[in-house]
C-alpha positions in Angstrom: 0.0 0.0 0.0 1.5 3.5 -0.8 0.4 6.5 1.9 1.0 10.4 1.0 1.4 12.4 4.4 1.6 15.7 4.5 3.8 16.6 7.2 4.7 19.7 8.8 8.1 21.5 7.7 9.2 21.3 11.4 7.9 17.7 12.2 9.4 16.2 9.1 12.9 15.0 10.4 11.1 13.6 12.8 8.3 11.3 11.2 11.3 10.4 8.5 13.6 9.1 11.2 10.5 7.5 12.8 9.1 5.9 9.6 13.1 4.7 8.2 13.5 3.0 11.4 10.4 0.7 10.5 12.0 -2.4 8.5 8.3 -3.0 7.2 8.2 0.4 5.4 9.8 2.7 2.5 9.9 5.8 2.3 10.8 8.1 -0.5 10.3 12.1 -0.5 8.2 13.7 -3.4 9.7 17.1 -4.6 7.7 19.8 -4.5 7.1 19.8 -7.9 5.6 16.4 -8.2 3.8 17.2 -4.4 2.0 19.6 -6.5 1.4 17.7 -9.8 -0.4 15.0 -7.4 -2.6 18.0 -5.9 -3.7 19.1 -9.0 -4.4 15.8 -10.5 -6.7 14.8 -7.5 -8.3 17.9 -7.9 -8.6 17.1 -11.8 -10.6 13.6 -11.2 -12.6 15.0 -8.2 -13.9 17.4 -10.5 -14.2 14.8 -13.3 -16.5 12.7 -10.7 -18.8 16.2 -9.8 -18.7 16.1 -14.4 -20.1 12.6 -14.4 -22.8 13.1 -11.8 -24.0 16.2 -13.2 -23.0 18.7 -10.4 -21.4 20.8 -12.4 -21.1 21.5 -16.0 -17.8 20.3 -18.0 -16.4 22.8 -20.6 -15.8 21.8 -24.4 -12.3 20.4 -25.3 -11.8 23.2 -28.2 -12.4 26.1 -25.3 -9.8 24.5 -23.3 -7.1 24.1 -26.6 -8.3 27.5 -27.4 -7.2 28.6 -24.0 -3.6 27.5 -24.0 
């Protein structure tokens, strides 16, 4: 099973020393970069899902190209 945690800047040493000295569990920081490439694509399908259930209104592909 894989687990994000967001941790506090001041309490991070702490849970990564905790969580290494587990032999049962990895660990492996994300950058902030990809931190915020995961953010945005949970937002992405948790919008999808409000799409598919017809809580809100999706816009046309062509708007979007149109956009960039």
């Amino acid at each position: 099973m894989k687990v994000i945690l967001d941790i506090k800047d001041n309490k991070a040493a702490f849970v990564m020393e905790l969580l290494n000295n587990l032999s049962f569990v990895k660990t492996k920081p994300l950058s902030n970069e990809n931190a915020i490439l995961i953010d945005e694509i949970k937002e992405a399908v948790e919008e999808l899902k409000l799409v598919r259930q017809g809580k809100i209104k999706a816009r046309p592909a062509r708007d979007l190209i149109n956009e960039l």
